[in-house]
PDB file of N, CA, C and O in Angstrom:
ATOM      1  N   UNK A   1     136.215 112.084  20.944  1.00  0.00           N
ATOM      2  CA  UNK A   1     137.090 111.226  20.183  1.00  0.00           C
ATOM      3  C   UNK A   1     137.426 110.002  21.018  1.00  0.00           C
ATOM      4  O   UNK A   1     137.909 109.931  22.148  1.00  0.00           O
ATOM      5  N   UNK A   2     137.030 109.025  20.137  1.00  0.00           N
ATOM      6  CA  UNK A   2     137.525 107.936  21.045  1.00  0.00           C
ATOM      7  C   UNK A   2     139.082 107.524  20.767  1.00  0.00           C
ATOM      8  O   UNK A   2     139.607 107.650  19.660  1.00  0.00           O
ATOM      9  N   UNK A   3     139.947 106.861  22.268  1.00  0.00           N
ATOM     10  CA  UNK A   3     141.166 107.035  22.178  1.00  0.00           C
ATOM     11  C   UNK A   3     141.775 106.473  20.849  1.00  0.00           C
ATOM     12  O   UNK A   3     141.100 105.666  20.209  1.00  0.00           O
ATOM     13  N   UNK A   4     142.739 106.766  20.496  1.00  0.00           N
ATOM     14  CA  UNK A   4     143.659 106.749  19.409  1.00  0.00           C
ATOM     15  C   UNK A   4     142.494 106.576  17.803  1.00  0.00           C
ATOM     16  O   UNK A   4     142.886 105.872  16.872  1.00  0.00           O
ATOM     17  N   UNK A   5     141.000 107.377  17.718  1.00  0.00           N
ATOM     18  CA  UNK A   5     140.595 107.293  16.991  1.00  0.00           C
ATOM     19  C   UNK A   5     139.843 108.504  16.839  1.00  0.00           C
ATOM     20  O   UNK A   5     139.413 109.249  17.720  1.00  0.00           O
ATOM     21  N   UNK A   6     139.719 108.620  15.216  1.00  0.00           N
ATOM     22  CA  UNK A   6     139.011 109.948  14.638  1.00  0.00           C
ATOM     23  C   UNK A   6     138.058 109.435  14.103  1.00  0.00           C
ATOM     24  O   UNK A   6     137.799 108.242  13.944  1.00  0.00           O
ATOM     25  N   UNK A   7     137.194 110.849  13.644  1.00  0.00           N
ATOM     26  CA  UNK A   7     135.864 110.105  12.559  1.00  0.00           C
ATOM     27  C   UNK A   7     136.336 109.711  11.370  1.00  0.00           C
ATOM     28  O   UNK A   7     135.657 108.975  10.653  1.00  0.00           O
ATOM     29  N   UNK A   8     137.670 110.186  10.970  1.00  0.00           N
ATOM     30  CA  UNK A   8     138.249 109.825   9.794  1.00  0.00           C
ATOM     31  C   UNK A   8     138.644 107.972   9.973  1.00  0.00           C
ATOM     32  O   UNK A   8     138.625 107.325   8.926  1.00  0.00           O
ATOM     33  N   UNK A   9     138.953 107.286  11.182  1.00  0.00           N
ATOM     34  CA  UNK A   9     139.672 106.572  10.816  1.00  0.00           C
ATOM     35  C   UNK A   9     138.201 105.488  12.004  1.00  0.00           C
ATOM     36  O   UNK A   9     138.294 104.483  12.709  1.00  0.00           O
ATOM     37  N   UNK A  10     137.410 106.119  11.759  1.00  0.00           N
ATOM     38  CA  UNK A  10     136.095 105.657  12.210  1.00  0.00           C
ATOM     39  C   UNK A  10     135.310 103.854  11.462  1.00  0.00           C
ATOM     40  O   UNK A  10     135.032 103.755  10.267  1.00  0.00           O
ATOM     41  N   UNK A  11     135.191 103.184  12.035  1.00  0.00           N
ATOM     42  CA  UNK A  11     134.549 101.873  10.571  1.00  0.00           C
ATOM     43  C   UNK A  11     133.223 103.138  10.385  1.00  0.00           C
ATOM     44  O   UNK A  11     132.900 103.135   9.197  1.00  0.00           O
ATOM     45  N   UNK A  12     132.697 103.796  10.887  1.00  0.00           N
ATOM     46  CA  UNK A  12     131.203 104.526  10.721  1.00  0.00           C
ATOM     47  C   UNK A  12     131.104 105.740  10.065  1.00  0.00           C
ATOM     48  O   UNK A  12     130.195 106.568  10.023  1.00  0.00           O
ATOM     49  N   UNK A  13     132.253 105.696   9.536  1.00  0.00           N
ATOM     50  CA  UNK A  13     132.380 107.270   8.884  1.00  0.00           C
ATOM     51  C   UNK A  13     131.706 107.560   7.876  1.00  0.00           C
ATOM     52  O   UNK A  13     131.268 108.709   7.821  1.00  0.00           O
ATOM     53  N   UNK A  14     131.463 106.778   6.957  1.00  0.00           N
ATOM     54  CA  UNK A  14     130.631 106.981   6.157  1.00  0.00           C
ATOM     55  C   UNK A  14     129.038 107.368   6.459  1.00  0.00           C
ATOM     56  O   UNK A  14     128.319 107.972   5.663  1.00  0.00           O
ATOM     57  N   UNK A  15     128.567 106.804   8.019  1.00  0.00           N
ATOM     58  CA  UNK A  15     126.966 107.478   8.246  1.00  0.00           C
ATOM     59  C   UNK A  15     127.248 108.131   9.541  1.00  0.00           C
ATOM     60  O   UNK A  15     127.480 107.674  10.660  1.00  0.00           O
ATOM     61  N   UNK A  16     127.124 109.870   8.859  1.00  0.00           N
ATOM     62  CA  UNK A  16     126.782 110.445  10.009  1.00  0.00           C
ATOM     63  C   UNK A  16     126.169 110.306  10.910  1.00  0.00           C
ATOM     64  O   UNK A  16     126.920 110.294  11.885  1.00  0.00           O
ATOM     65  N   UNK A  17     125.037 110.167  11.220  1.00  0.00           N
ATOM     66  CA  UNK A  17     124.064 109.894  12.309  1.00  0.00           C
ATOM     67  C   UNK A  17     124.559 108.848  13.224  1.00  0.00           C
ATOM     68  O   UNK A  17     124.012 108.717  14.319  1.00  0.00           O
ATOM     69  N   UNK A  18     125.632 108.021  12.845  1.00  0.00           N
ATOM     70  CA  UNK A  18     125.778 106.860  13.875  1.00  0.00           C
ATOM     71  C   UNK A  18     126.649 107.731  15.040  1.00  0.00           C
ATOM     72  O   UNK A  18     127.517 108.571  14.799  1.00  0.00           O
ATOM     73  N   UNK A  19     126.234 107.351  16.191  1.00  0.00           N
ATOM     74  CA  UNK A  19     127.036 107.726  17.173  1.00  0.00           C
ATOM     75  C   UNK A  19     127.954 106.840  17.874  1.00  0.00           C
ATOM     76  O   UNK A  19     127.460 105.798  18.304  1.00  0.00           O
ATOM     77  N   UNK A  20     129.030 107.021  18.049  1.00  0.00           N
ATOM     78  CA  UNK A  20     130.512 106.491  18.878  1.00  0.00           C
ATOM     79  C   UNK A  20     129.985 106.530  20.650  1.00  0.00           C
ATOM     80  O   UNK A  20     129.535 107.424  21.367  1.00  0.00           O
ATOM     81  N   UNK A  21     130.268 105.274  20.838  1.00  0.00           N
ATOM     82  CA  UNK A  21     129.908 105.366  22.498  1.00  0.00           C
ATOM     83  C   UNK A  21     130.887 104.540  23.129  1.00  0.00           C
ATOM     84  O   UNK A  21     131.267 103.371  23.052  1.00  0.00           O
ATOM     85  N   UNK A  22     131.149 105.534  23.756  1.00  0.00           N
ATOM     86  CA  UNK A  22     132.115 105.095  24.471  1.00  0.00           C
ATOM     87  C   UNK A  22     132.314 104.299  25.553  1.00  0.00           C
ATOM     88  O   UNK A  22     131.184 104.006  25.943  1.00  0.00           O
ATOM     89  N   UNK A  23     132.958 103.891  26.111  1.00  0.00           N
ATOM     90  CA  UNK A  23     132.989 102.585  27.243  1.00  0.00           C
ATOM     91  C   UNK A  23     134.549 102.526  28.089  1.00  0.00           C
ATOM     92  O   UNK A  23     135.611 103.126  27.923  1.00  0.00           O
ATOM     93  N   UNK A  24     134.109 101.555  28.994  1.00  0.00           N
ATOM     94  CA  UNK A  24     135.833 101.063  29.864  1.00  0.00           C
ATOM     95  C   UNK A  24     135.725  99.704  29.170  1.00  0.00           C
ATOM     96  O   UNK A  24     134.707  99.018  29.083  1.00  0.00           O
ATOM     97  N   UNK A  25     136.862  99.448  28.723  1.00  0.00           N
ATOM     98  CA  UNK A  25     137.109  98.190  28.233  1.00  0.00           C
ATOM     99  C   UNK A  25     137.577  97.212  29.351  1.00  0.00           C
ATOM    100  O   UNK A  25     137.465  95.987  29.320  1.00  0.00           O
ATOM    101  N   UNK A  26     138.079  97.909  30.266  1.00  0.00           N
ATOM    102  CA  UNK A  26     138.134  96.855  32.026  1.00  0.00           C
ATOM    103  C   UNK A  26     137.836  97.661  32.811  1.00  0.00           C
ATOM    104  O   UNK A  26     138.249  98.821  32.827  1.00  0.00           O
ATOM    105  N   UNK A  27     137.167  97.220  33.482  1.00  0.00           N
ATOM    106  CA  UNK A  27     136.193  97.133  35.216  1.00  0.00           C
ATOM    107  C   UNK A  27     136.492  95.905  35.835  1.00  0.00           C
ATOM    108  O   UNK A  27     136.113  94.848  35.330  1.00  0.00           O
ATOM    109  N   UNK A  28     137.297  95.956  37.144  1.00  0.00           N
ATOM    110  CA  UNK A  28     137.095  94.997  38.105  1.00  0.00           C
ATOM    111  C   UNK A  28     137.501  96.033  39.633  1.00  0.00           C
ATOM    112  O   UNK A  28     138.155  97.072  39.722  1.00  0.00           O
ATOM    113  N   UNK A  29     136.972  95.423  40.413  1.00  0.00           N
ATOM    114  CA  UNK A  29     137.178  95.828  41.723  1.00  0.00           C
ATOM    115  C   UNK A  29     137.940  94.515  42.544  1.00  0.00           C
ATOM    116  O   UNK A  29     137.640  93.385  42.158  1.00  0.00           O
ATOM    117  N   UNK A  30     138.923  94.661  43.675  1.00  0.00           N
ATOM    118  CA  UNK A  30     139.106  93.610  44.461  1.00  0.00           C
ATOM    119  C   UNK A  30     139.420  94.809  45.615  1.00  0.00           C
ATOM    120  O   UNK A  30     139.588  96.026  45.690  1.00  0.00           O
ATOM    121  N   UNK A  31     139.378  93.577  46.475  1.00  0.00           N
ATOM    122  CA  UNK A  31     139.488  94.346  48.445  1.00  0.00           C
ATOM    123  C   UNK A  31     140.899  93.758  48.809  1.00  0.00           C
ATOM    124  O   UNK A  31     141.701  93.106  48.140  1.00  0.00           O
ATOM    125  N   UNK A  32     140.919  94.165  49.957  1.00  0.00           N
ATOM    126  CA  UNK A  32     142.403  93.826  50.702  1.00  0.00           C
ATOM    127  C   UNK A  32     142.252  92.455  51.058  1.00  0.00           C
ATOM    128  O   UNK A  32     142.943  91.490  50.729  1.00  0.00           O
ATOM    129  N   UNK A  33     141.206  92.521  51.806  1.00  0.00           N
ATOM    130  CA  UNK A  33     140.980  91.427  52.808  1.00  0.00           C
ATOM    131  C   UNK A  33     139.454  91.163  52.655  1.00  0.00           C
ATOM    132  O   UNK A  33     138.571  92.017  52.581  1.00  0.00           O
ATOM    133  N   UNK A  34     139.306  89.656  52.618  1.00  0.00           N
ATOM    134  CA  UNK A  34     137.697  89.535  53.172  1.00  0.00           C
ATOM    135  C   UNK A  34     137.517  89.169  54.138  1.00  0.00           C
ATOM    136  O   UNK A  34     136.675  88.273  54.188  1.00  0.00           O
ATOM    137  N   UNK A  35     138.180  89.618  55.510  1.00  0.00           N
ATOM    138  CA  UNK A  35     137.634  89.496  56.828  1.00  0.00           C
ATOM    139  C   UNK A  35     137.053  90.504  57.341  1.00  0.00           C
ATOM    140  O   UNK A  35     137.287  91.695  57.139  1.00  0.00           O
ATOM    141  N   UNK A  36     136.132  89.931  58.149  1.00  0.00           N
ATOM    142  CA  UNK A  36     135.123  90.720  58.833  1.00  0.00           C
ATOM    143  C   UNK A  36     135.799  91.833  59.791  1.00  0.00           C
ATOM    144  O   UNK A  36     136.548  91.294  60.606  1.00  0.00           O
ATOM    145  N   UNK A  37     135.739  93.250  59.918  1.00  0.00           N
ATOM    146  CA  UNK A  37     136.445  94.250  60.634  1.00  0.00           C
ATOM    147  C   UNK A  37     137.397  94.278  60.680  1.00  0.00           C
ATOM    148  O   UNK A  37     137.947  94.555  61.746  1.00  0.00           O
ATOM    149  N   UNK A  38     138.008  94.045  59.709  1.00  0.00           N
ATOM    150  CA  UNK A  38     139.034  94.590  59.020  1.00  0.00           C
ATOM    151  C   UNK A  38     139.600  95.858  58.138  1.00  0.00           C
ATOM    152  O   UNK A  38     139.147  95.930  56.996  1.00  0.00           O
ATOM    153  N   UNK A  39     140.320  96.630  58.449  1.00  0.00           N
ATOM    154  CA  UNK A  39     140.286  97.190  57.445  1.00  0.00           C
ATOM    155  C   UNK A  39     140.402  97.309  56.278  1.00  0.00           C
ATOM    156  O   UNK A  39     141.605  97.139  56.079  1.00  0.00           O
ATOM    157  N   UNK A  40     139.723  97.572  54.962  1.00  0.00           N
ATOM    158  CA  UNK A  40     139.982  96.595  53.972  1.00  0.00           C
ATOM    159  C   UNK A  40     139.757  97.915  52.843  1.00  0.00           C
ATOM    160  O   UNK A  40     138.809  98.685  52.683  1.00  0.00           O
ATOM    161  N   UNK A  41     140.878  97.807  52.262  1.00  0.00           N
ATOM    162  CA  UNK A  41     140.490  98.968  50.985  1.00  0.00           C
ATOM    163  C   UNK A  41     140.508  98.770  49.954  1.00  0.00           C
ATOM    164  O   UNK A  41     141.585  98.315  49.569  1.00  0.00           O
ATOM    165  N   UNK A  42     139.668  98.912  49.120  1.00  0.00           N
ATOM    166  CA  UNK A  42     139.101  98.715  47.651  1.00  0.00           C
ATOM    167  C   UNK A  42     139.832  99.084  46.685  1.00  0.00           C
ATOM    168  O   UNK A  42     140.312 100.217  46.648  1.00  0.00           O
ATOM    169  N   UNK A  43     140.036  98.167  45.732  1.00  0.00           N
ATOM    170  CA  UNK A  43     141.086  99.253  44.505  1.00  0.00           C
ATOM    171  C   UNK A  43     139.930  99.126  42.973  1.00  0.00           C
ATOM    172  O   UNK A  43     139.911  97.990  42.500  1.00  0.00           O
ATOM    173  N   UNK A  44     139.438  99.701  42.570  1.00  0.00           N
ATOM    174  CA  UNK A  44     138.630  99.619  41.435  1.00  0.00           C
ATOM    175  C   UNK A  44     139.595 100.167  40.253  1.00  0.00           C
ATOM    176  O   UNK A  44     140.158 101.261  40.271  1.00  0.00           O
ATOM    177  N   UNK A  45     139.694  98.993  39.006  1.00  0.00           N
ATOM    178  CA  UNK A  45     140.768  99.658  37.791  1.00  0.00           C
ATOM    179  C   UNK A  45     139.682  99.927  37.236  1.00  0.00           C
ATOM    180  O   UNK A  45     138.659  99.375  37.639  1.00  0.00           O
ATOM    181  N   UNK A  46     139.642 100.917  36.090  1.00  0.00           N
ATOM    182  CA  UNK A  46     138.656 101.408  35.024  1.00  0.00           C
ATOM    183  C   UNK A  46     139.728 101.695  34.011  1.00  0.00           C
ATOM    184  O   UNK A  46     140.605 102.534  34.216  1.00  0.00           O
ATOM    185  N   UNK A  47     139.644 101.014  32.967  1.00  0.00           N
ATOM    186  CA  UNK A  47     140.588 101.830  31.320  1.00  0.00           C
ATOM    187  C   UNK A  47     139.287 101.927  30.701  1.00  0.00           C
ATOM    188  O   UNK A  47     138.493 101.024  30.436  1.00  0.00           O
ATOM    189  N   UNK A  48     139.167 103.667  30.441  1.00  0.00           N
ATOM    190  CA  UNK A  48     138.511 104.096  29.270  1.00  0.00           C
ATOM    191  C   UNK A  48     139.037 103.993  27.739  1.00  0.00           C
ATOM    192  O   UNK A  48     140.239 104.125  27.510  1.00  0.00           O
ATOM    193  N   UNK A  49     138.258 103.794  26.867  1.00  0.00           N
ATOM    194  CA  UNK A  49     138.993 102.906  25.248  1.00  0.00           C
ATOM    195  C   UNK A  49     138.383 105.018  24.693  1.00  0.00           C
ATOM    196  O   UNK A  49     138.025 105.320  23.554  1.00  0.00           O
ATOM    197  N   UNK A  50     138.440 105.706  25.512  1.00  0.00           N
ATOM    198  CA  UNK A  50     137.992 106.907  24.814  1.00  0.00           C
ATOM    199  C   UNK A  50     139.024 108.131  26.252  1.00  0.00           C
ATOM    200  O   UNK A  50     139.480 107.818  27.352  1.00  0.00           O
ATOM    201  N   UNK A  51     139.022 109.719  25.379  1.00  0.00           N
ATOM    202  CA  UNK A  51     140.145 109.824  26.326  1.00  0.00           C
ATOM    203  C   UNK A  51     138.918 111.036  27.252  1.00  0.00           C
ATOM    204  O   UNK A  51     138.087 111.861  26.874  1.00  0.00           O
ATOM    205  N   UNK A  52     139.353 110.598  28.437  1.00  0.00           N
ATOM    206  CA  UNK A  52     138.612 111.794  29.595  1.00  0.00           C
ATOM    207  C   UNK A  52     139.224 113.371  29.334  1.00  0.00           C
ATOM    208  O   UNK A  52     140.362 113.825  29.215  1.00  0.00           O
ATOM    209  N   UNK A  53     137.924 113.924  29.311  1.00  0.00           N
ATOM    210  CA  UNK A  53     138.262 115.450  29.686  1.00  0.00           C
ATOM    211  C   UNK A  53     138.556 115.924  30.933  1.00  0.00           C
ATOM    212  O   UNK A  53     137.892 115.485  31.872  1.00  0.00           O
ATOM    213  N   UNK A  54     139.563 116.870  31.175  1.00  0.00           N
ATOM    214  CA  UNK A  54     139.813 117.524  32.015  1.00  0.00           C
ATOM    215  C   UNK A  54     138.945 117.719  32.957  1.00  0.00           C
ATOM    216  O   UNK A  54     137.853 117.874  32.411  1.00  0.00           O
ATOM    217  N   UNK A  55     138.828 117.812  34.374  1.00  0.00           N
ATOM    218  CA  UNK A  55     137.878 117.787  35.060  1.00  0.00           C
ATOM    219  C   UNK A  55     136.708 116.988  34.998  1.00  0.00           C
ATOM    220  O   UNK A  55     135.664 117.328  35.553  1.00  0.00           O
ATOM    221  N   UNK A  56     136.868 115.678  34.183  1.00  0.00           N
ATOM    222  CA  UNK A  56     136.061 114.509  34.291  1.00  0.00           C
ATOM    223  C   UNK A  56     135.752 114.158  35.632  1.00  0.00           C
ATOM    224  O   UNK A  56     136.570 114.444  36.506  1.00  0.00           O
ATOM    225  N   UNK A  57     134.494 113.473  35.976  1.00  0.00           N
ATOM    226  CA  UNK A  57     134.051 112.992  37.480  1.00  0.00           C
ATOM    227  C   UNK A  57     133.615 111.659  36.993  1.00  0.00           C
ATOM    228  O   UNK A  57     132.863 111.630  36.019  1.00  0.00           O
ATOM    229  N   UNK A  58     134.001 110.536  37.559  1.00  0.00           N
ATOM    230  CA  UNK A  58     133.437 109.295  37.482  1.00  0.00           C
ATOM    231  C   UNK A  58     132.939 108.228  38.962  1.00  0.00           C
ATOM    232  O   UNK A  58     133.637 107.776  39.870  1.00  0.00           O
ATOM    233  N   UNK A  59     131.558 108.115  38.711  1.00  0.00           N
ATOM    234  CA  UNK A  59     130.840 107.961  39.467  1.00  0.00           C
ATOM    235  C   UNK A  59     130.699 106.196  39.743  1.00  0.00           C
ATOM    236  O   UNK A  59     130.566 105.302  38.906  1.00  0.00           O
ATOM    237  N   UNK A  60     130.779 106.119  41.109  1.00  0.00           N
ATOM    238  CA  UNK A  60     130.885 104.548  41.473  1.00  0.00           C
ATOM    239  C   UNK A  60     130.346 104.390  42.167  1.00  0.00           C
ATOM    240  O   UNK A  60     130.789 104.611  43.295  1.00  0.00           O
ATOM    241  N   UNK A  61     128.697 103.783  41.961  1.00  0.00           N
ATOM    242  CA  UNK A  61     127.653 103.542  42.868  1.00  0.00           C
ATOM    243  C   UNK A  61     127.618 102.360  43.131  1.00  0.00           C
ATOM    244  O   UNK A  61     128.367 101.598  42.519  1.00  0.00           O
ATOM    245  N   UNK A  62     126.532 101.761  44.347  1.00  0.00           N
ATOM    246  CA  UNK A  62     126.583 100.389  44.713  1.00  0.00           C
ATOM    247  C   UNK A  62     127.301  99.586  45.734  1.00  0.00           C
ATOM    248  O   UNK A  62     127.123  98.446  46.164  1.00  0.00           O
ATOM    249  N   UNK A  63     128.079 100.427  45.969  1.00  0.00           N
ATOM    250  CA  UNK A  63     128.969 100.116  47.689  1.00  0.00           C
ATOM    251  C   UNK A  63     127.635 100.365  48.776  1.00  0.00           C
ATOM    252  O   UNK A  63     126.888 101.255  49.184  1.00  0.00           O
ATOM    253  N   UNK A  64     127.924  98.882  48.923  1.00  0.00           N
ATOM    254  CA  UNK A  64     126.418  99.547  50.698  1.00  0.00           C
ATOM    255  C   UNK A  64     127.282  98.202  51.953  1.00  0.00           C
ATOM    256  O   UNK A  64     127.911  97.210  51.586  1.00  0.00           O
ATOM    257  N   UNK A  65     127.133  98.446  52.770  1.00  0.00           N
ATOM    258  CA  UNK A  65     127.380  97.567  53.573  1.00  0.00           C
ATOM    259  C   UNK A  65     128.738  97.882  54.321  1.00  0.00           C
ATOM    260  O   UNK A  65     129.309  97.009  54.975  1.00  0.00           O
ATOM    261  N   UNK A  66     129.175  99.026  54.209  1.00  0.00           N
ATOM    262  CA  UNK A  66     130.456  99.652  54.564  1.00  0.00           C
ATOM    263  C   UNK A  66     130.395 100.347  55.904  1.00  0.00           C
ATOM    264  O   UNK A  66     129.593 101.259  55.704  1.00  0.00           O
ATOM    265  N   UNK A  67     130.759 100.415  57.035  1.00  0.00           N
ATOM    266  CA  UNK A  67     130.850 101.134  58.532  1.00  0.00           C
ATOM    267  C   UNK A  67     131.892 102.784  57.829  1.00  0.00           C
ATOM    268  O   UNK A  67     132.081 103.808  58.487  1.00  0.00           O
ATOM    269  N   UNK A  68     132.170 102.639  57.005  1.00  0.00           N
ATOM    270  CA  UNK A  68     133.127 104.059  56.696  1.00  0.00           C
ATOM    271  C   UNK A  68     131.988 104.873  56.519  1.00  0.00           C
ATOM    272  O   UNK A  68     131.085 104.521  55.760  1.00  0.00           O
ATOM    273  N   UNK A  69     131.938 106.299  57.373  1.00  0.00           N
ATOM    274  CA  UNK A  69     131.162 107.235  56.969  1.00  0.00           C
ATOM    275  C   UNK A  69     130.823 108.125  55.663  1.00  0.00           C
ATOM    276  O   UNK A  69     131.811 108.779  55.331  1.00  0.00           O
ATOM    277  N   UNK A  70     130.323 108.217  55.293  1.00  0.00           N
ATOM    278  CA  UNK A  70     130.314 109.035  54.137  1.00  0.00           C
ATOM    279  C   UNK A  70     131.216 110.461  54.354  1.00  0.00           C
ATOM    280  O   UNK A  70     130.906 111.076  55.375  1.00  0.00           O
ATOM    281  N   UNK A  71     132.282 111.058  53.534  1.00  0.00           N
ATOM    282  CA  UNK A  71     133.139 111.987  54.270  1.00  0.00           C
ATOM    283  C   UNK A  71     133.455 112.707  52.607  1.00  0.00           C
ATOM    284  O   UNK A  71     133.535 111.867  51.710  1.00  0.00           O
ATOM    285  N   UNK A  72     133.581 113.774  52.308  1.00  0.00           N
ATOM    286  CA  UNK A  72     134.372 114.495  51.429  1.00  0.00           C
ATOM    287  C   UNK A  72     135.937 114.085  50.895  1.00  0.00           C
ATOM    288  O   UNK A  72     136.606 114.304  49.885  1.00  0.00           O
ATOM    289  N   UNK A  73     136.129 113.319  52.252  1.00  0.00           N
ATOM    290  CA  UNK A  73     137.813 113.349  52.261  1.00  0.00           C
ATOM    291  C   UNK A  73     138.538 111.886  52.249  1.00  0.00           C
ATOM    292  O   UNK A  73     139.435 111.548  53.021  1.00  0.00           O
ATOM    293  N   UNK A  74     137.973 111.099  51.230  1.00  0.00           N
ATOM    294  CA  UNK A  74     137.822 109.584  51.481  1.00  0.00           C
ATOM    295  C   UNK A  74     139.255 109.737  49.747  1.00  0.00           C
ATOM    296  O   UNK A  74     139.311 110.128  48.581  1.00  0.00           O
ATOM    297  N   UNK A  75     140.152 109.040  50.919  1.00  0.00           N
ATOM    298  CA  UNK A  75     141.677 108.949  49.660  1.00  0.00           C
ATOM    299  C   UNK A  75     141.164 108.314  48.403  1.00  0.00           C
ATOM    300  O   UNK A  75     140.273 107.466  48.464  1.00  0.00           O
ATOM    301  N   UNK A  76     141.862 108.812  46.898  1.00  0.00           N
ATOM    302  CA  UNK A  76     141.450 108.643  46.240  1.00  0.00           C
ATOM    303  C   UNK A  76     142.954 108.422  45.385  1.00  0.00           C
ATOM    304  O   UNK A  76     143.798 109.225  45.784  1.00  0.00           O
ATOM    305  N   UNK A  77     143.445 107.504  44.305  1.00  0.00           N
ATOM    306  CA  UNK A  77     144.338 107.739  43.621  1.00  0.00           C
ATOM    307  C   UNK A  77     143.690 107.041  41.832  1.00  0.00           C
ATOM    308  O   UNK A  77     142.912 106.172  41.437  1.00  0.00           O
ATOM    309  N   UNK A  78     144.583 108.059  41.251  1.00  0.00           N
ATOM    310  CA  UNK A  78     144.346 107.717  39.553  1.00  0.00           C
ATOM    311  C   UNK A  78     145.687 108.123  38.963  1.00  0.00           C
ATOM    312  O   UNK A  78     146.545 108.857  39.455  1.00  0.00           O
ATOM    313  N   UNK A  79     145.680 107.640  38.084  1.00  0.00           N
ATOM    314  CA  UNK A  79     146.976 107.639  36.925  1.00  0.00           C
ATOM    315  C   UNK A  79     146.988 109.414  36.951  1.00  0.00           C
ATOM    316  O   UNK A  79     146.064 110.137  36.576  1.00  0.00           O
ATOM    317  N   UNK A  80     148.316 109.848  37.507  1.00  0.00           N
ATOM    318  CA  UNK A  80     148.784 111.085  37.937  1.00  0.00           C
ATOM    319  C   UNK A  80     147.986 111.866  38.422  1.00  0.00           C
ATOM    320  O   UNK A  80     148.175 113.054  38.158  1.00  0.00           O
ATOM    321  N   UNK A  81     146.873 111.520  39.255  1.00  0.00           N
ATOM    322  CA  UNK A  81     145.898 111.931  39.840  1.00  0.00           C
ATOM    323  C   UNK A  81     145.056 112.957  39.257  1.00  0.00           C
ATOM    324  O   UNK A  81     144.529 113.910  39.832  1.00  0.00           O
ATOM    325  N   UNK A  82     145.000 112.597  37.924  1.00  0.00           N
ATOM    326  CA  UNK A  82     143.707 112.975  36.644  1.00  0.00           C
ATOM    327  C   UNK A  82     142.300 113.129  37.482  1.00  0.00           C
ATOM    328  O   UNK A  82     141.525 114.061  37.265  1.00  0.00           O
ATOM    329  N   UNK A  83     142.071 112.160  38.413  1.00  0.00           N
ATOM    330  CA  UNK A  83     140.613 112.316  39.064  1.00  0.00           C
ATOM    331  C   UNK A  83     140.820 112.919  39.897  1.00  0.00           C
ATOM    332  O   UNK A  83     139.758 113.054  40.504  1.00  0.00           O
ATOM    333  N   UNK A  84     141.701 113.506  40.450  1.00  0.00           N
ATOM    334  CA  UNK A  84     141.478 114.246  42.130  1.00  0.00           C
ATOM    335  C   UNK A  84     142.052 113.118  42.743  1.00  0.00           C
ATOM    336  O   UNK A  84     142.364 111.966  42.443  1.00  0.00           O
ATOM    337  N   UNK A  85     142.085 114.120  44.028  1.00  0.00           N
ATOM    338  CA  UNK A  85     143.162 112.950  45.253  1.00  0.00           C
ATOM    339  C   UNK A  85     142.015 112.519  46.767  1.00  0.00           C
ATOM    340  O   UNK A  85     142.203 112.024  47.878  1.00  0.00           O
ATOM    341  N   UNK A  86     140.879 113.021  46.037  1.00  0.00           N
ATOM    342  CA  UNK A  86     139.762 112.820  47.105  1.00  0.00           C
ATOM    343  C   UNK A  86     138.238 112.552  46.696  1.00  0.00           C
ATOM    344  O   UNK A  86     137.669 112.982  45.693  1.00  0.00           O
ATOM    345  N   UNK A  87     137.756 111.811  47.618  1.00  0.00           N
ATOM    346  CA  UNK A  87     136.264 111.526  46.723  1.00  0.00           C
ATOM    347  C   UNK A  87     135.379 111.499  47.594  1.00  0.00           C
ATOM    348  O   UNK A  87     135.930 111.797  48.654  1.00  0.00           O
ATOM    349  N   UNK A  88     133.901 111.238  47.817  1.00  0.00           N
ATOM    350  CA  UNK A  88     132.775 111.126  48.748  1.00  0.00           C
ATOM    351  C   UNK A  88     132.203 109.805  48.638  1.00  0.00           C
ATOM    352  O   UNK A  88     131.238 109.490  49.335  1.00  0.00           O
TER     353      UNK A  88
END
């Protein structure tokens, strides 16, 4: 179901076969700082226009160029911490 919508209140309701796809209606990323060796931490917003299931995982590829090791235990925060409080 996409957020605050049913198939009832769907514009597509009338043809089954169409499928609802869902999306983030905002994506942006910004950093702390753009100086060089610095420490600098990333805040990425995502609003999904559809609602996440429980134990949802959302995946954010394309970071390269980073000295932070790859670690299990890399801080993580989300709206009441729906995603977990940790990421890789």
């Amino acid at each position: 179901m996409l957020r605050g919508r049913t198939l009832a209140t769907s514009p597509n309701q009338a043809d089954p076969l169409t499928v609802e796809v869902a999306s983030f209606s905002l994506k942006s990323i910004r950093q702390s700082t753009p100086v060089s060796g610095a420490t600098n931490t990333l805040t990425v917003s995502l609003t999904a226009d559809f609602d996440l299931a429980a134990g949802s995982k959302v995946t954010i590829t394309g970071l390269t160029g980073s000295q932070t090791a790859d670690s299990a235990s890399l801080t993580v925060s989300s709206t009441s911490d729906l995603l977990g409080t940790s990421g890789t």
